[in-house]
C-alpha positions in Angstrom: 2.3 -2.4 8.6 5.0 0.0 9.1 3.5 3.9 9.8 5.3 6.9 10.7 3.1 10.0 11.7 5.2 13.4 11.9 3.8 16.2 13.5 5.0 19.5 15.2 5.8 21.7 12.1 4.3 25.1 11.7 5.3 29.0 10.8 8.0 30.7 12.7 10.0 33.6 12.9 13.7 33.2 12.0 15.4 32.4 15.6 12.2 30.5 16.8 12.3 27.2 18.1 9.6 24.4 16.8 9.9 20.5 18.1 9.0 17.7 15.5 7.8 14.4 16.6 7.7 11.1 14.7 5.1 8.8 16.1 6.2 5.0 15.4 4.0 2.0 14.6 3.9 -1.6 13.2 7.6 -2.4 14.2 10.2 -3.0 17.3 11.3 1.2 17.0 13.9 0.7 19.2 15.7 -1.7 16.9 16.2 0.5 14.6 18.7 3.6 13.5 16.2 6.6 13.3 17.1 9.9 10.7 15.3 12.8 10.0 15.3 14.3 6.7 14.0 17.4 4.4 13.0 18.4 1.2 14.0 22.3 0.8 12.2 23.8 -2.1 14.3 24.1 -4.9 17.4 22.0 -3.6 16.0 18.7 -2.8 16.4 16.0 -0.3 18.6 16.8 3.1 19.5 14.4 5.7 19.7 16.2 8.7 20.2 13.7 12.0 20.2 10.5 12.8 20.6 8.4 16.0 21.4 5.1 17.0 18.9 2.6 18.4 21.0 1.7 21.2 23.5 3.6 22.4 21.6 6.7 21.4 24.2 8.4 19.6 23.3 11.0 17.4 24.8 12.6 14.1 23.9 15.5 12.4 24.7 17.6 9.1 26.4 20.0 9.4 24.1 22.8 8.6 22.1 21.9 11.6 25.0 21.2 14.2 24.5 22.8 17.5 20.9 24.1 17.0 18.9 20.7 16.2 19.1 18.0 18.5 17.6 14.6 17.8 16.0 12.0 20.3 13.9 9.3 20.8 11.5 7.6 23.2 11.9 3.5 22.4 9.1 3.2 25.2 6.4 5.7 23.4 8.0 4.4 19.9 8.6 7.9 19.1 11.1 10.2 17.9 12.1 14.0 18.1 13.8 16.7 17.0 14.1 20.3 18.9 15.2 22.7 16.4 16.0 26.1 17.8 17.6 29.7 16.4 15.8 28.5 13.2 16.3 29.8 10.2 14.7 30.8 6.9 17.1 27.9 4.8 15.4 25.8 6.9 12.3 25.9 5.3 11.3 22.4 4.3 8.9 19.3 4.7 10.7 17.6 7.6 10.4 13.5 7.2 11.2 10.9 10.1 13.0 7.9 8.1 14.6 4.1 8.3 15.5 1.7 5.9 12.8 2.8 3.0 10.3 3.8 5.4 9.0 7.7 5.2 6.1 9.4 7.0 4.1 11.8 5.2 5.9 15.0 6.3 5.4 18.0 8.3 6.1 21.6 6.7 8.2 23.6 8.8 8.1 27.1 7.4 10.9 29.7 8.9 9.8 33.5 8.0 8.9 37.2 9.1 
């Protein structure tokens, strides 16, 4: 069956740098349009990037432009996200995501 295993979240100081993975499993990964979401406390669910299976494009909110980048590996069937200059808003559980497919999360907690 379909499993997605997050890992890579943690405590940091605002304008640290943390690198979430998303480990892929019982499915062709690189078929597939890859996203990364978050629940914030308090506000809800965020979709934060996405990127194509093929081309590799990548999209992200805007919130996140220019510090988060997104990524993949189709041949380790696993996907990425650096996140860098990070900052206490984003505090959240971080969840890799396609079609109605959602790992368990990984808290990503952004404080002095």
């Amino acid at each position: 069956q379909v499993q997605l295993v997050e890992s890579g979240g943690g405590l940091v100081q605002p304008g640290g740098s943390l690198r979430l993975s998303c480990s892929a499993s019982g499915f062709i990964f690189s078929n597939y349009w890859m996203n990364w979401v978050r629940h914030i406390p308090g506000k809800g669910l965020e979709w934060v990037s996405q990127i194509n299976s093929v081309s590799g494009s990548t999209y992200y909110a805007d919130s996140v432009k220019g510090r988060f980048t997104i990524s993949r590996d189709n041949a380790k069937s696993t996907l990425y996200l650096e996140m860098n200059n990070l900052k206490p808003e984003d505090t959240a559980v971080y969840y890799c995501f396609f079609l109605v497919h959602w790992g368990q999360g990984t808290q990503v907690t952004v404080s002095s």
